[in-house]
N, C-alpha and C positions, 0 to 999 in steps of 0.2 A: 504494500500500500504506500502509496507517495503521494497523495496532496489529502489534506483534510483542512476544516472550517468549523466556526463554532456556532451551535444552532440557537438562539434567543429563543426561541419557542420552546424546545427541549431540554434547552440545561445542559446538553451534552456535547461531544467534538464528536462530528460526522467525519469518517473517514473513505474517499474512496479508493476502492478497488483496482489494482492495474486492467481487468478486464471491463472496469467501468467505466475509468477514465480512455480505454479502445472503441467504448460502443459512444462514450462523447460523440468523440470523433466520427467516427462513421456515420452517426445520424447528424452531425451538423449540434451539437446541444452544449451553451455555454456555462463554463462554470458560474457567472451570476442567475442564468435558468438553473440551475441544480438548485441555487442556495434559495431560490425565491421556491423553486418546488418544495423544501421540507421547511420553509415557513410558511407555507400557506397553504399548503396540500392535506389534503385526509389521508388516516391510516386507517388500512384495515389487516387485519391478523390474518395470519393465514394459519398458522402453526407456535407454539410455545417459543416467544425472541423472534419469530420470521415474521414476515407481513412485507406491504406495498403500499408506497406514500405515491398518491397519486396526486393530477391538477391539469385543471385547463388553462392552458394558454392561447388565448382569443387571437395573439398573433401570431400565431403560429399556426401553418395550414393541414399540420399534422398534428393538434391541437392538448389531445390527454397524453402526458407526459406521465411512466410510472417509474419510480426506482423499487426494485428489490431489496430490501435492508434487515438486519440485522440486529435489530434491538438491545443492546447492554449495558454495558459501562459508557459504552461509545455506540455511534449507532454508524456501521458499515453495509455502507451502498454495494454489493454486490454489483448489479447489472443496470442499466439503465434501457428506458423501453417509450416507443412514441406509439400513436395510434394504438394505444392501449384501451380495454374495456373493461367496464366493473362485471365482476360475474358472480 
């Protein structure tokens, strides 16, 4: 893991992922969109510490932006995901 940030909402240091900070990249997604997705985004659990902070981005034409995260001391973004859907 090589870049993380501190989340006001959460109280905690988000760290991401080397295969996180690769799907950045590949979908086009800034790290000020990362930081603004786990301040404004909803969580939902998927599993004990696992879940997906999700958020619409109005400008963005591929619009529900999800990360995969990790819940703990710190909270690790796993993967990063666009045209995502709640299910």
């Amino acid at each position: 893991m090589s870049e993380y940030f501190y989340s006001e909402k959460l109280g905690k240091n988000v760290w991401l992922t080397n295969h996180a900070i690769e799907a950045m990249a590949k979908r086009k997604i800034t790290l000020p969109e990362v930081k603004k997705l786990i301040e404004l985004g909803d969580y939902m659990d998927v599993e004990a510490g696992h879940g997906w902070i999700y958020y619409k981005f109005s400008e963005r034409d591929d619009n529900l932006m999800c990360a995969a995260v990790v819940m703990g001391k710190a909270i690790i973004i796993k993967t990063l995901m666009i045209r995502w859907r709640v299910r």
